[in-house]
C-alpha positions as CSV (number, residue, x, y, z in Angstrom):
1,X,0.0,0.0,0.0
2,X,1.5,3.3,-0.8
3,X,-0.4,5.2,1.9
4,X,-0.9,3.9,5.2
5,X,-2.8,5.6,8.0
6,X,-3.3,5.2,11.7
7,X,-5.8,7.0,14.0
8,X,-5.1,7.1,17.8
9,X,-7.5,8.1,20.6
10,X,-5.5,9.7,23.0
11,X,-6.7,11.9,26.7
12,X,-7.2,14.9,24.9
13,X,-7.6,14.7,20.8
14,X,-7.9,12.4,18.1
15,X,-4.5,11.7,16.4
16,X,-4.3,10.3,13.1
17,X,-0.9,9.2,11.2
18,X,-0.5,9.4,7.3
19,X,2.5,7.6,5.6
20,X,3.8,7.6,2.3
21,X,5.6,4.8,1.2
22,X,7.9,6.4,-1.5
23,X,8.9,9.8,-2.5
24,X,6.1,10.7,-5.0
25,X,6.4,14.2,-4.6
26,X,2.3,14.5,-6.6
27,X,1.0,11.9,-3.8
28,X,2.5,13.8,-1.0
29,X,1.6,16.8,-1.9
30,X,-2.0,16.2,-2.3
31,X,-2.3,14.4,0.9
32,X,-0.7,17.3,2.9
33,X,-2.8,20.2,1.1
34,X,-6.0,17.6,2.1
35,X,-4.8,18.2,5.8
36,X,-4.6,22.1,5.0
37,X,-0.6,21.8,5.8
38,X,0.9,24.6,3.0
39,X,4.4,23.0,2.6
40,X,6.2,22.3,-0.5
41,X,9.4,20.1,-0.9
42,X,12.1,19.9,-2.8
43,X,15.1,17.1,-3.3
44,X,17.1,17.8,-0.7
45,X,21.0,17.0,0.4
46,X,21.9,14.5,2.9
47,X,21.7,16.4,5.8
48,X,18.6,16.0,8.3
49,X,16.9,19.4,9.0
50,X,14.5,20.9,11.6
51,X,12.2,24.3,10.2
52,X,9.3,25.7,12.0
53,X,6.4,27.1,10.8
54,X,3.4,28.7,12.2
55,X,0.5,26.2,12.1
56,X,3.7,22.9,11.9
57,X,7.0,22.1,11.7
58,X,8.6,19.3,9.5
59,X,11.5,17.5,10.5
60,X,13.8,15.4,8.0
61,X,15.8,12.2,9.7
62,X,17.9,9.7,8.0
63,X,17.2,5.6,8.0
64,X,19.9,3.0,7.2
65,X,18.3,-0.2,6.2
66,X,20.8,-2.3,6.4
67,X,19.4,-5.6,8.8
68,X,19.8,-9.0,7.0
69,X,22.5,-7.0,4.4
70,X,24.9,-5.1,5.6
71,X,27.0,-4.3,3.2
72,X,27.0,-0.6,2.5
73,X,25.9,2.6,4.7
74,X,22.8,4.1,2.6
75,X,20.7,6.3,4.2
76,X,17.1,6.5,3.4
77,X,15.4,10.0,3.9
78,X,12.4,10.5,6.3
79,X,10.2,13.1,6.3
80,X,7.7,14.5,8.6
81,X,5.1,17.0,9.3
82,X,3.7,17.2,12.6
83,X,0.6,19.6,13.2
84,X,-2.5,20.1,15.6
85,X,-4.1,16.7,15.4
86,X,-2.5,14.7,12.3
87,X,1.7,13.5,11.6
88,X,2.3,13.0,7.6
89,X,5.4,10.9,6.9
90,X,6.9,9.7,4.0
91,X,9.8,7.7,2.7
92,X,11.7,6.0,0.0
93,X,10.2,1.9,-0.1
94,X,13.3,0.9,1.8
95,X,12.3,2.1,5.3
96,X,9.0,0.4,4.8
97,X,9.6,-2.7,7.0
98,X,11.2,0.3,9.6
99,X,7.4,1.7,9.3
100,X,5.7,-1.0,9.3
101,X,7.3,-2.7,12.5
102,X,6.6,0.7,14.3
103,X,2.7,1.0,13.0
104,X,2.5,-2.4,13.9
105,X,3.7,-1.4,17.8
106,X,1.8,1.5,17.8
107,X,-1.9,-0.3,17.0
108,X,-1.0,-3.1,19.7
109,X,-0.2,-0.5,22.2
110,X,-1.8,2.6,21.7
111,X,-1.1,4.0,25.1
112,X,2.9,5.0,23.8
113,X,0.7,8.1,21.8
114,X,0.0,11.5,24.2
115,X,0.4,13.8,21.3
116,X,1.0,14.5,17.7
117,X,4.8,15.2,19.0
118,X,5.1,12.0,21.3
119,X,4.3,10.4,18.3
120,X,6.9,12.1,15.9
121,X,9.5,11.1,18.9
122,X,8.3,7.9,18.8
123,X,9.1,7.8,14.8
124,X,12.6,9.4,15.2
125,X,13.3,7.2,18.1
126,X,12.7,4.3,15.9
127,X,14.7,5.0,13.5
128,X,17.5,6.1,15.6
129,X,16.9,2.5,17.2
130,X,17.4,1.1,13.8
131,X,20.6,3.1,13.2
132,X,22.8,1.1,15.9
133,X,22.3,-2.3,13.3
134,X,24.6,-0.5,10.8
135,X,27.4,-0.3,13.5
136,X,27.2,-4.5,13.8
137,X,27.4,-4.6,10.0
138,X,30.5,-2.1,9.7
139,X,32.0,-4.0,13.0
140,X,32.2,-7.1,11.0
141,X,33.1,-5.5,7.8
142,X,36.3,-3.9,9.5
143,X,37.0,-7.3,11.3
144,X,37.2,-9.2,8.0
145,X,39.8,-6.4,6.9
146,X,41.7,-6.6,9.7
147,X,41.8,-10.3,9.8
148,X,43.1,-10.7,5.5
149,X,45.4,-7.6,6.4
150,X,47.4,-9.6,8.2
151,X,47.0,-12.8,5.8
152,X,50.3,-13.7,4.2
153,X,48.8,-13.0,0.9
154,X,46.6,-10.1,1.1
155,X,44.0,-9.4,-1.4
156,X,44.4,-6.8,-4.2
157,X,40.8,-4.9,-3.2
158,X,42.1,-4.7,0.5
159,X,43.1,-0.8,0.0
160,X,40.0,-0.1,-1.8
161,X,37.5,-1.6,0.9
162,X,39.2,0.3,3.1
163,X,38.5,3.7,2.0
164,X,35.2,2.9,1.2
165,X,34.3,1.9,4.7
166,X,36.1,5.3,5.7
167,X,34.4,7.1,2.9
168,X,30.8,5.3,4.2
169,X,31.7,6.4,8.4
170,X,32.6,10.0,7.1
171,X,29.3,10.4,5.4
172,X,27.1,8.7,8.3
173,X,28.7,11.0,10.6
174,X,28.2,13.7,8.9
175,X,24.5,13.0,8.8
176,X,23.7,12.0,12.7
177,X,26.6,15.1,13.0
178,X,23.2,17.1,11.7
179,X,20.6,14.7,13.4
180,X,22.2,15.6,16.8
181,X,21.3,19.4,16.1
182,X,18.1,19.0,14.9
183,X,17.4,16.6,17.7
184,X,18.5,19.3,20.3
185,X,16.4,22.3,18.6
186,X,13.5,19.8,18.5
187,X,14.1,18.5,22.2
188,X,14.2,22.2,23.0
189,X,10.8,23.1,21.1
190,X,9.2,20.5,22.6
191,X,10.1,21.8,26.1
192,X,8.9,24.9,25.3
193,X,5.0,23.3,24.3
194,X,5.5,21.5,27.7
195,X,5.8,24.8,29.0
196,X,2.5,26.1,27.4
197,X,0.3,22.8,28.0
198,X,1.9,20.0,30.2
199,X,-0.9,17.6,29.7
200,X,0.0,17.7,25.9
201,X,3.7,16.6,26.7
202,X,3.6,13.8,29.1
203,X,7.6,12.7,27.1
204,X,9.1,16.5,27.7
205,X,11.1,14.6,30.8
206,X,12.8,11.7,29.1
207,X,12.7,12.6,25.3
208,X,16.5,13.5,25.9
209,X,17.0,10.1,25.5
210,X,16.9,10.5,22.1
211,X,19.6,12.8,21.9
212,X,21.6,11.0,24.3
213,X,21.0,7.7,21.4
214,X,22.1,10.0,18.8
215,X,25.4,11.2,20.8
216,X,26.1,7.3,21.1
217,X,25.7,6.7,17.4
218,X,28.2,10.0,16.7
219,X,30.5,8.7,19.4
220,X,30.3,5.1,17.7
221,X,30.9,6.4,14.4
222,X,34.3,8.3,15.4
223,X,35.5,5.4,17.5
224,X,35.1,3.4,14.1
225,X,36.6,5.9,11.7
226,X,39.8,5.5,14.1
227,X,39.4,1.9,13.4
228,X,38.9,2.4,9.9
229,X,42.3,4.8,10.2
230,X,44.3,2.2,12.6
231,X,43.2,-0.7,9.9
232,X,44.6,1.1,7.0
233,X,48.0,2.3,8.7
234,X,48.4,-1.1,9.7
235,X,47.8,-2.6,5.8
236,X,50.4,0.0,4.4
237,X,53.0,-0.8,7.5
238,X,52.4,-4.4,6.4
239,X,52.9,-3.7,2.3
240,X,56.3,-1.5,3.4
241,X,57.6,-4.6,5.7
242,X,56.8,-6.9,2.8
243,X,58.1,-4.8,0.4
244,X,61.4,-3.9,2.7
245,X,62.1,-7.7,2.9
246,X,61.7,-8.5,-1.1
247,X,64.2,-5.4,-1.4
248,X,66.6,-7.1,1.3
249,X,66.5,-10.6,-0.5
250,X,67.1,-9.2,-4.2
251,X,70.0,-7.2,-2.8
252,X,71.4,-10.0,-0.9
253,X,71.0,-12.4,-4.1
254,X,72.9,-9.3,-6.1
255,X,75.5,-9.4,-3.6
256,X,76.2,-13.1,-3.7
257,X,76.5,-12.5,-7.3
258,X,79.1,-9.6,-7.2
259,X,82.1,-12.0,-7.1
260,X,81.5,-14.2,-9.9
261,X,80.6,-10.9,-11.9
262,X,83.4,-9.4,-11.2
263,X,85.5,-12.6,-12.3
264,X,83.6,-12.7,-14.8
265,X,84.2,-9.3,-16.1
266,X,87.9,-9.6,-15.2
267,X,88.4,-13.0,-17.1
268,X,86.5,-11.0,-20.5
269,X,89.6,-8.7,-20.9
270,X,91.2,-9.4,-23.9
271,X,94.8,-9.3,-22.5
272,X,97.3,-12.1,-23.8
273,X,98.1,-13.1,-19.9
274,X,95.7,-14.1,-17.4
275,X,96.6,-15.7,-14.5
276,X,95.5,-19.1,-15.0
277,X,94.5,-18.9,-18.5
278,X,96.5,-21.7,-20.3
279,X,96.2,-24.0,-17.0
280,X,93.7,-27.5,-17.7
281,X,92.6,-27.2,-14.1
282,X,91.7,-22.5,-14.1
283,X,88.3,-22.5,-14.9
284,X,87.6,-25.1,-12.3
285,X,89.6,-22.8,-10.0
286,X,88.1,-20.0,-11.0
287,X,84.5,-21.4,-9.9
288,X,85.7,-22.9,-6.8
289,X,87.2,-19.8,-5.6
290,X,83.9,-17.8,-6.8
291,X,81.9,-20.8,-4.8
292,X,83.5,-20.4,-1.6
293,X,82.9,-16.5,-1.7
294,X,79.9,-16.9,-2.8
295,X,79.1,-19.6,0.5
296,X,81.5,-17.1,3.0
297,X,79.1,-14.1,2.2
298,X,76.1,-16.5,2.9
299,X,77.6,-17.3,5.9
300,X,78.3,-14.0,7.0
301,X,74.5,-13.3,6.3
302,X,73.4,-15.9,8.9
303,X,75.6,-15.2,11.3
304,X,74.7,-11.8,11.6
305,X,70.9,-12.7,10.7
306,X,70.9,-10.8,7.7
307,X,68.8,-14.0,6.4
């Protein structure tokens, strides 16, 4: 169904929830000018936002859905429009099991509803809930990275999945950086209705819990970008330590080498005496003597652990 609604008797009024499943700018539009809200939106950046207006205000969070795939960060925008008696949401399809789990909550147990902003908390608070999920998904993302980073052979994608993942925690930060704002200027506004009519905000005392989940999830998100950092300085101390021991090896091989280059070289002169030269037995002299350098500088190497 692409509109769902849901009507709550509450102590004082008659609330009554209207959600959109999907962005259809036509649908929403008509369904907020049938509950006489003048509001007209645009395609917006990813960045959640709090305005107020005189008869509403409208309130723009950020879903992940990422439960049973977590595999990348995408956030999902949520809109919605809280006035007198009526909340208007809508969303793109893929918080639609988010919305549906809540409206399914909300109908067995009506009683969590006081007001038409009790029940936007209780929407935002949802999908805040949902929003510690992505954190497992990233955990075991960066724990399969750390765990091939330190594989003998290390797989050629290894650099590139990092930076996504860093890429991915800079963006989700940067949106519950916002969502911790507008959650304080909303926290703050709906003090200030406690203020007028305490019977309409029974939540005003505890809805700083849902800052306090959104300072956990901004907390969480730096702790993992440092992660995210530690894993990468780790994979590029790993490639130099690799990369320092080919370098030893070749230049040990070239140095066992030297001597029978340089005999080599000194025996290609094209001189009428060489020591040697006319003797049955030189060149097996020559490559003895060029052997047992070569097996003195080997054992040199071990001795001094050089191999």
């Amino acid at each position: 169904m692409p509109v769902q609604t849901l009507a709550v008797n509450t102590k004082h009024q008659r609330i009554q929830w209207i959600h959109v499943n999907g962005e259809d700018s036509h649908e929403v539009q008509n369904i907020l000018d049938q509950q006489g809200i003048h509001f007209s939106f645009q395609s917006v950046t990813q960045r959640a936002a709090f305005d107020r207006y005189p008869d509403f205000y409208y309130v723009r969070f950020y879903a992940f859905p990422t439960r049973g795939h977590q595999t990348k960060v995408r956030p999902s925008a949520v809109h919605v429009v809280v006035r007198q008696t009526a909340v208007v949401s809508w969303s793109t399809l893929d918080v639609q099991a988010t919305i549906q789990e809540l409206r399914d909550k909300l109908a067995e147990h009506p009683g969590l509803i006081h007001s038409v902003h009790s029940l936007c908390y209780v929407v935002l608070d949802q999908i805040v809930e949902e929003t510690f999920w992505i954190f497992d998904g990233i955990n075991e993302r960066l724990a399969a990275v750390e765990h091939e980073v330190f594989q003998k052979s290390i797989p050629g994608n290894i650099q590139q999945r990092i930076f996504r993942l860093k890429r991915e925690l800079l963006g989700l930060r940067h949106i519950l950086a916002s969502e911790r704002d507008v959650i304080y200027q909303l926290v703050r506004y709906w003090d200030s209705v406690a203020i007028r009519d305490e019977d309409s905000m029974p939540q005003s005392p505890w809805s700083f819990e849902l800052y306090d989940h959104v300072i956990r999830l901004f907390d969480s998100a730096d702790t993992y970008r440092e992660l995210v950092n530690s894993a990468l300085d780790i994979y590029l101390s790993n490639v130099s330590n690799r990369l320092n021991e080919i370098v030893k090896k070749l230049t040990i091989v070239t140095v066992l080498f030297v001597p029978a280059s340089l005999v080599a070289a000194l025996y290609g002169m094209n001189f009428d005496f060489l020591p040697g030269q006319h003797h049955p037995w030189g060149f097996y002299f020559v490559i003895t003597g060029v052997g047992i350098i070569s097996v003195t500088l080997v054992w040199i190497f071990r001795s001094r652990r050089w191999l």
